[in-house]
C-alpha positions in Angstrom: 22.6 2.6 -3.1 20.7 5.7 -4.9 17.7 7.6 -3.3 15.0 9.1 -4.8 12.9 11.8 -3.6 9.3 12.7 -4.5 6.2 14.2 -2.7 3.0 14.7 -3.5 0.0 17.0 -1.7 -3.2 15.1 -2.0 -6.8 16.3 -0.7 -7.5 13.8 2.3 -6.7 14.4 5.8 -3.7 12.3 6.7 -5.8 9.6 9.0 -7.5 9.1 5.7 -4.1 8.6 3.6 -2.7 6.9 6.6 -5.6 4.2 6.5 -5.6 3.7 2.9 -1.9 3.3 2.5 -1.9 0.5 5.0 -4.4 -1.2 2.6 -2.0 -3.8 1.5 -4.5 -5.6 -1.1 -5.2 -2.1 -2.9 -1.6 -2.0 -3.3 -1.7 -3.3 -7.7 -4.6 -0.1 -8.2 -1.8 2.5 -7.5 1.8 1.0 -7.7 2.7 0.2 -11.2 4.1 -3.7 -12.0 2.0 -5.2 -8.6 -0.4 -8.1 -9.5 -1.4 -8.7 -6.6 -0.7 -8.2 -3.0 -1.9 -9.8 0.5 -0.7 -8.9 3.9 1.1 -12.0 6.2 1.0 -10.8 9.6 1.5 -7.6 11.2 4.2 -6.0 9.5 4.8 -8.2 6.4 3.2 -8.2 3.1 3.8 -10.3 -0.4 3.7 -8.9 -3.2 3.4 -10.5 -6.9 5.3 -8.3 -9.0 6.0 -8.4 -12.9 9.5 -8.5 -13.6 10.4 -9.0 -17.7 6.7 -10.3 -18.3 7.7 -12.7 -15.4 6.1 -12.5 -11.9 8.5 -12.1 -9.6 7.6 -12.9 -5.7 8.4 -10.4 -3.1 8.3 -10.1 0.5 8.6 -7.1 2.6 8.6 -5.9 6.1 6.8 -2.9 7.2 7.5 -0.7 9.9 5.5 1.8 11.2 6.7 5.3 13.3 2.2 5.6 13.5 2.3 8.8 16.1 4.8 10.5 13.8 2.6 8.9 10.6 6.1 7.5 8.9 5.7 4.5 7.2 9.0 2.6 6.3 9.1 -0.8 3.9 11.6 -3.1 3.1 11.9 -6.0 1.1 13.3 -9.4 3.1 13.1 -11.9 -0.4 13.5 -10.5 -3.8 15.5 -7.3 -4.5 16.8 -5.3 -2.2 14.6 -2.0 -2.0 13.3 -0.3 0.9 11.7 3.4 1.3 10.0 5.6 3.3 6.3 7.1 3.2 6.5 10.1 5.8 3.2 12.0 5.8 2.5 15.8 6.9 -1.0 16.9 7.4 -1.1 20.5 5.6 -4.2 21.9 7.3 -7.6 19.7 8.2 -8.3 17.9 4.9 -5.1 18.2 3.0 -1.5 15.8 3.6 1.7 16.5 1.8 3.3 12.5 1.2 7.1 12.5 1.1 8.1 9.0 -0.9 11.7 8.0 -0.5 13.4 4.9 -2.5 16.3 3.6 -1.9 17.6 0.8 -4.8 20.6 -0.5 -6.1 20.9 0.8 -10.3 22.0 -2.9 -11.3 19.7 -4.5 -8.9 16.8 -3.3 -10.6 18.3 -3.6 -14.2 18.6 -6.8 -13.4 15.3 -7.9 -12.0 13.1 -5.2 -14.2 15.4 -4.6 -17.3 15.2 -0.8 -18.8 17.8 1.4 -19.7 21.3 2.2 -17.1 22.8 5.4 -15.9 20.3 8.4 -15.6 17.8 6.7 -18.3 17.3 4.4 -15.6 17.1 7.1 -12.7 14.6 9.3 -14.8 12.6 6.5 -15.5 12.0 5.1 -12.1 11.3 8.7 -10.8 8.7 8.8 -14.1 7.1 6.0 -12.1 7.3 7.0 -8.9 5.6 10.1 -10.3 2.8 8.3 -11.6 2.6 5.5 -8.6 2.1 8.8 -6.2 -0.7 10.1 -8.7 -2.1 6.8 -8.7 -2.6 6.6 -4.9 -3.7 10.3 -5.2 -6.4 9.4 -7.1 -7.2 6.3 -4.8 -6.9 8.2 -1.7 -9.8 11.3 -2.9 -11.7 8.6 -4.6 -12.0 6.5 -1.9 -12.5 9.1 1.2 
Protein backbone atom coordinates (compact mmCIF):
# COMPACT_ATOMS: atom_id res chain seq x y z
CA UNK A 1 0.00 0.00 0.00
CA UNK A 2 1.47 3.74 -0.67
CA UNK A 3 0.29 6.84 1.37
CA UNK A 4 -0.07 10.14 0.39
CA UNK A 5 -0.01 13.17 2.43
CA UNK A 6 -1.41 16.58 1.66
CA UNK A 7 -3.00 19.52 3.73
CA UNK A 8 -4.55 22.40 3.03
CA UNK A 9 -5.54 25.75 5.35
CA UNK A 10 -8.87 26.89 4.25
CA UNK A 11 -10.81 30.19 5.66
CA UNK A 12 -13.91 28.45 7.52
CA UNK A 13 -14.05 27.53 10.98
CA UNK A 14 -13.83 23.71 11.21
CA UNK A 15 -17.78 23.17 12.23
CA UNK A 16 -18.22 24.82 8.87
CA UNK A 17 -15.68 22.36 6.93
CA UNK A 18 -16.89 19.62 9.15
CA UNK A 19 -20.59 20.15 7.90
CA UNK A 20 -19.71 20.55 4.33
CA UNK A 21 -17.43 17.62 4.10
CA UNK A 22 -20.19 15.34 5.33
CA UNK A 23 -22.25 16.69 2.34
CA UNK A 24 -22.07 13.43 0.44
CA UNK A 25 -24.13 14.71 -2.80
CA UNK A 26 -21.62 17.80 -3.14
CA UNK A 27 -18.99 15.28 -3.32
CA UNK A 28 -18.56 15.47 -7.89
CA UNK A 29 -18.14 19.74 -7.27
CA UNK A 30 -14.75 19.12 -5.55
CA UNK A 31 -13.40 15.53 -6.05
CA UNK A 32 -12.25 15.13 -9.56
CA UNK A 33 -13.73 11.71 -11.67
CA UNK A 34 -17.23 11.66 -9.23
CA UNK A 35 -20.43 11.85 -11.24
CA UNK A 36 -22.43 11.61 -8.89
CA UNK A 37 -22.81 10.58 -5.26
CA UNK A 38 -25.79 9.82 -2.74
CA UNK A 39 -25.49 8.77 0.84
CA UNK A 40 -27.06 5.00 1.91
CA UNK A 41 -27.42 5.15 5.47
CA UNK A 42 -25.36 6.41 8.22
CA UNK A 43 -22.06 5.76 7.38
CA UNK A 44 -22.11 4.55 3.78
CA UNK A 45 -22.19 6.46 0.55
CA UNK A 46 -22.07 5.45 -3.39
CA UNK A 47 -20.29 6.94 -5.53
CA UNK A 48 -20.47 6.96 -9.58
CA UNK A 49 -17.01 7.38 -10.57
CA UNK A 50 -15.40 7.61 -14.11
CA UNK A 51 -12.89 5.01 -14.62
CA UNK A 52 -11.37 4.89 -18.52
CA UNK A 53 -14.49 6.95 -19.83
CA UNK A 54 -16.41 4.09 -18.00
CA UNK A 55 -18.46 4.75 -14.73
CA UNK A 56 -17.31 2.70 -12.32
CA UNK A 57 -19.70 2.07 -9.10
CA UNK A 58 -18.28 2.44 -5.66
CA UNK A 59 -19.25 2.00 -2.20
CA UNK A 60 -17.68 3.26 0.85
CA UNK A 61 -17.93 3.20 4.58
CA UNK A 62 -17.48 6.24 6.60
CA UNK A 63 -16.34 6.46 9.91
CA UNK A 64 -16.35 9.38 11.91
CA UNK A 65 -13.82 10.15 15.25
CA UNK A 66 -16.67 13.69 15.36
CA UNK A 67 -15.23 15.13 18.91
CA UNK A 68 -11.66 14.75 17.60
CA UNK A 69 -13.23 16.04 13.90
CA UNK A 70 -11.40 12.95 11.97
CA UNK A 71 -13.12 11.68 9.30
CA UNK A 72 -11.95 8.18 7.88
CA UNK A 73 -13.49 6.51 4.45
CA UNK A 74 -13.08 3.34 2.97
CA UNK A 75 -14.29 1.77 0.02
CA UNK A 76 -16.34 -1.85 0.73
CA UNK A 77 -17.06 -2.54 -3.48
CA UNK A 78 -14.71 -1.25 -6.09
CA UNK A 79 -10.99 -0.57 -5.46
CA UNK A 80 -9.49 -0.81 -2.47
CA UNK A 81 -8.81 2.89 -1.14
CA UNK A 82 -9.38 4.34 2.04
CA UNK A 83 -8.10 7.75 3.67
CA UNK A 84 -8.34 10.00 6.34
CA UNK A 85 -9.69 13.71 6.53
CA UNK A 86 -8.32 14.92 10.14
CA UNK A 87 -9.22 18.52 10.66
CA UNK A 88 -7.41 21.30 13.07
CA UNK A 89 -9.12 24.51 13.69
CA UNK A 90 -6.21 27.21 13.36
CA UNK A 91 -7.83 30.04 15.31
CA UNK A 92 -11.86 31.05 15.17
CA UNK A 93 -12.51 31.09 11.36
CA UNK A 94 -9.57 29.24 9.90
CA UNK A 95 -9.01 24.99 9.77
CA UNK A 96 -5.85 23.33 8.55
CA UNK A 97 -7.37 19.76 6.54
CA UNK A 98 -4.81 17.00 6.70
CA UNK A 99 -5.98 14.42 3.60
CA UNK A 100 -4.34 10.98 3.76
CA UNK A 101 -4.70 8.23 0.86
CA UNK A 102 -3.92 5.08 1.12
CA UNK A 103 -4.06 2.94 -2.55
CA UNK A 104 -2.53 0.10 -4.08
CA UNK A 105 -0.10 1.69 -7.47
CA UNK A 106 -1.60 -1.33 -9.74
CA UNK A 107 -5.00 -1.10 -8.20
CA UNK A 108 -5.53 2.21 -9.53
CA UNK A 109 -3.56 1.67 -12.90
CA UNK A 110 -5.86 -0.74 -13.35
CA UNK A 111 -9.20 0.75 -12.63
CA UNK A 112 -8.12 4.47 -13.80
CA UNK A 113 -5.19 3.83 -16.23
CA UNK A 114 -2.26 6.72 -16.26
CA UNK A 115 1.23 6.29 -16.10
CA UNK A 116 3.23 3.65 -13.18
CA UNK A 117 6.00 4.27 -10.85
CA UNK A 118 6.33 7.97 -9.59
CA UNK A 119 4.43 9.35 -12.82
CA UNK A 120 1.65 7.67 -11.25
CA UNK A 121 2.48 8.94 -7.53
CA UNK A 122 2.97 12.66 -8.76
CA UNK A 123 -0.03 12.52 -10.62
CA UNK A 124 -2.45 11.38 -7.99
CA UNK A 125 -0.95 13.89 -5.50
CA UNK A 126 -1.51 16.54 -8.65
CA UNK A 127 -5.11 15.60 -7.96
CA UNK A 128 -5.30 15.43 -4.61
CA UNK A 129 -3.86 18.98 -4.86
CA UNK A 130 -6.52 20.22 -6.93
CA UNK A 131 -9.54 17.95 -5.13
CA UNK A 132 -8.31 19.85 -1.79
CA UNK A 133 -8.52 23.34 -3.74
CA UNK A 134 -11.67 22.34 -5.00
CA UNK A 135 -13.38 21.76 -1.61
CA UNK A 136 -11.47 24.98 -0.61
CA UNK A 137 -13.27 26.87 -2.79
CA UNK A 138 -16.58 24.98 -1.89
CA UNK A 139 -16.09 25.28 1.67
CA UNK A 140 -15.55 29.72 1.62
CA UNK A 141 -18.08 29.81 -1.06
CA UNK A 142 -20.52 28.12 0.56
CA UNK A 143 -20.10 29.53 4.39
Amino acid sequence: MSTLEEHIDIDVPADTAWDCLHRVEAYPRFLDGVREARTEGDNRAHLDVDALGRTREVEIEITDRGGEKVMMWQTTSGPDLAGTFALLPIDGEHTRIQARFEYDPGTIKEVFGGPRGFAQAAAIERGVRSDLQQFKALAERER
